[in-house]
C-alpha positions as CSV (number, residue, x, y, z in Angstrom):
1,X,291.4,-10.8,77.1
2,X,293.8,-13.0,74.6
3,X,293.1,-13.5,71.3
4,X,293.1,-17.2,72.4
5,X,289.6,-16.3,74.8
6,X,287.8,-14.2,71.7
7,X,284.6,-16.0,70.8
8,X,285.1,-18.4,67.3
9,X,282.8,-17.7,64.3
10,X,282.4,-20.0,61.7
11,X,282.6,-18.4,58.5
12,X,280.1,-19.1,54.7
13,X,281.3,-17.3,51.6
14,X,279.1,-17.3,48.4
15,X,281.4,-17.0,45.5
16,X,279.2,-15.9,42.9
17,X,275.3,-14.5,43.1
18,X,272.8,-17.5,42.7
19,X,275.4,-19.7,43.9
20,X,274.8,-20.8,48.2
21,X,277.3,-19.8,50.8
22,X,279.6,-22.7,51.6
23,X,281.2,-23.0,54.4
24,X,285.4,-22.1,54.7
25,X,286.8,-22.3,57.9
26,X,286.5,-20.4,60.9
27,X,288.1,-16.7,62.9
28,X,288.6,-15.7,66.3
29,X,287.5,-12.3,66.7
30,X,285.9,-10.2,69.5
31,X,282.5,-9.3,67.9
32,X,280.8,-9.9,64.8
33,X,281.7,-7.0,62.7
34,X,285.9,-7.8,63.8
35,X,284.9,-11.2,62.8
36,X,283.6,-10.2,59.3
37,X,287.1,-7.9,58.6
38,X,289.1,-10.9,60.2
39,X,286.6,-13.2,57.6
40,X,287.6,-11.2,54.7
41,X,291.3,-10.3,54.9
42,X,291.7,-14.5,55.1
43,X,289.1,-15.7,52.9
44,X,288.9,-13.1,50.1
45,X,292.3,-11.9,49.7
46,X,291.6,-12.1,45.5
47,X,288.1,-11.4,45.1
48,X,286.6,-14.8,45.3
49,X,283.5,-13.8,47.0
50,X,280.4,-11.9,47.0
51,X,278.5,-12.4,50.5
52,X,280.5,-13.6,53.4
53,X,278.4,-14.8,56.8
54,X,280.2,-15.1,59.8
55,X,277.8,-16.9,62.9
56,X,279.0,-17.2,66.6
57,X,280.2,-21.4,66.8
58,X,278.3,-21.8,69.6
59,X,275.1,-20.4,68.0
60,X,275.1,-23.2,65.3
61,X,272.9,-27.0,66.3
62,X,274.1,-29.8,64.6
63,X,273.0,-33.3,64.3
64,X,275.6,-35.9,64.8
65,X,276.5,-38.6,62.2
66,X,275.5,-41.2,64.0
67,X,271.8,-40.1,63.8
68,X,271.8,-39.9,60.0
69,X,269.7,-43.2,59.5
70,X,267.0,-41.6,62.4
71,X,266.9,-38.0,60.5
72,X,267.3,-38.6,56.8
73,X,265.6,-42.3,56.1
74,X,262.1,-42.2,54.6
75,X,259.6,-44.0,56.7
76,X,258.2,-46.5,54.5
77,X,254.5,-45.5,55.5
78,X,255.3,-42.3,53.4
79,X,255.5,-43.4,50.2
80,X,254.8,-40.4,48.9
81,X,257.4,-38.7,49.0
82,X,259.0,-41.0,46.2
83,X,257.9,-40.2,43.1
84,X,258.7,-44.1,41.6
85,X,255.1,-44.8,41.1
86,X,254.2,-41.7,38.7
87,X,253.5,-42.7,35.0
88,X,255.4,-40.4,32.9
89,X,254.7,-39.4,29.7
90,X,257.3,-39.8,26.7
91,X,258.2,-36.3,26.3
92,X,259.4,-36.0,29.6
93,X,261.6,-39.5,29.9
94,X,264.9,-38.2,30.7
95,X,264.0,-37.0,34.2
């Protein structure tokens, strides 16, 4: 098997604790544990991370831009879930 046929992982490094993983690019490698050495010598060569995740490509769902209106627009019925109607008091008017 060529390094071309290996599987791809995606790879998340957190840079800091409290901070999320964001996501930095990607590795060939053959499993997941060659992945996360591959992940590191690339990513991390000066210490700029704390966590790294490395998930198989093909493991990850995404939506696709063109849905954004059908997955992230409020139905009006659920007004609710917008907060413009709440009276607040004065101490708190800089939210």
């Amino acid at each position: 098997m060529s390094t071309a046929d290996w599987p791809l992982f995606e790879v998340f490094i957190r840079s800091r604790h409290g901070l999320s993983h964001k996501h930095v690019g990607s590795v060939h490698a053959v499993d997941a544990t060659s992945a996360l050495e591959n992940a590191r010598e690339l990513y991390t060569r000066r210490n700029e991370g704390t966590s790294i995740w490395v998930v198989p490509s093909n493991a990850i769902s995404a939506s696709a831009p063109e849905q954004k209106d059908a997955l992230f627009s409020s139905p009006v019925e659920k007004i609710y879930r917008h907060p413009s109607f709440y009276k607040l008091p004065a101490e708190v008017d800089k939210m």
